[in-house]
C-alpha positions in Angstrom: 54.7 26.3 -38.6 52.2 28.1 -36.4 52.8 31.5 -35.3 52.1 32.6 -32.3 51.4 36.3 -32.1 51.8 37.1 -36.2 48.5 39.7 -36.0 48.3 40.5 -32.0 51.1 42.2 -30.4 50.5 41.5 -27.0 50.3 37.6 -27.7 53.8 38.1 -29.6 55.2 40.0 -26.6 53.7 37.0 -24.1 55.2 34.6 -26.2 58.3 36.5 -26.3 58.9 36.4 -22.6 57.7 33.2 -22.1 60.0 31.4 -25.0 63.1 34.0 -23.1 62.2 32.6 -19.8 62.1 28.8 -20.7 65.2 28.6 -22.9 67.1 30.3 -20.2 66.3 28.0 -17.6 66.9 24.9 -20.0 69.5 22.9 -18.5 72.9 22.4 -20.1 72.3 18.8 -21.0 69.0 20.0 -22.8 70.5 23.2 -24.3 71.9 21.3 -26.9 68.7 19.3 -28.0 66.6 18.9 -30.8 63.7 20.4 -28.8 65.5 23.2 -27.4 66.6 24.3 -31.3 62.8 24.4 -32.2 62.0 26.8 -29.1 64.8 28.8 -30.4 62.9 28.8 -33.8 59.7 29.9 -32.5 61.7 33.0 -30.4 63.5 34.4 -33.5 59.7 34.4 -35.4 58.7 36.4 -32.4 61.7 38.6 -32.4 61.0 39.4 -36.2 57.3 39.7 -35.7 58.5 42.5 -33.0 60.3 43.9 -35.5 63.9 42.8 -34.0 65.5 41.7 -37.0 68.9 41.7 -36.0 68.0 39.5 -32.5 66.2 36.5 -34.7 69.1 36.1 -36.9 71.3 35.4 -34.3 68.5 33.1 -32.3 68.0 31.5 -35.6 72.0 31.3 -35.7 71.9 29.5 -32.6 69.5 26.9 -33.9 71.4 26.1 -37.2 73.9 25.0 -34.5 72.1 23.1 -32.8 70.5 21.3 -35.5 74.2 20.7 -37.4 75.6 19.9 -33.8 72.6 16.9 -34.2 72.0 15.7 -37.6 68.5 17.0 -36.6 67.0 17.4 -40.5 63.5 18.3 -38.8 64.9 21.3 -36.8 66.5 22.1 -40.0 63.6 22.1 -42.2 62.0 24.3 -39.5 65.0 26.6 -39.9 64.8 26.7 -43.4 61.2 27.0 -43.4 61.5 30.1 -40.5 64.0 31.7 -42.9 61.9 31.6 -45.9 59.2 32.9 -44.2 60.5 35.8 -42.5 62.7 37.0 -45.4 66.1 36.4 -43.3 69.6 34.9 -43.4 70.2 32.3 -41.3 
């Protein structure tokens, strides 16, 4: 998994609004997809890189429900593979 922002905190902090601002305007419909969990993925790397611990957690929280909610074993290996990375329970 790439990731965006690991050595340049100003690219962390774009991606960090950026990846805020599009999964709030995600529709209802699409806040429930496959997709959407691996955005969600991508924010809670950022939030650790930032140093927000306790935020990625719960964003990675979000996408373990997602990705049970769709039988989605991708977004689950990207879970998995988030969580071993950054040293957190998901």
């Amino acid at each position: 998994m790439a990731v965006p922002g690991r050595r340049d905190d100003r690219a962390n902090n774009r991606a960090l609004r950026l990846l805020t601002s599009g999964i709030a305007g995600a529709s209802e419909d699409a806040s429930g997809s496959d997709w959407h969990g691996r955005h969600l993925v991508h924010l809670a790397v950022a939030h650790q890189q930032a140093g927000d611990t306790s935020t990625a957690r719960s964003v990675l929280d979000e996408a373990r429900a997602i990705a049970d909610a769709t039988a989605s074993l991708p977004l689950a290996g990207q879970i998995t593979e988030a969580v071993r990375r950054l040293s957190v329970t998901a």
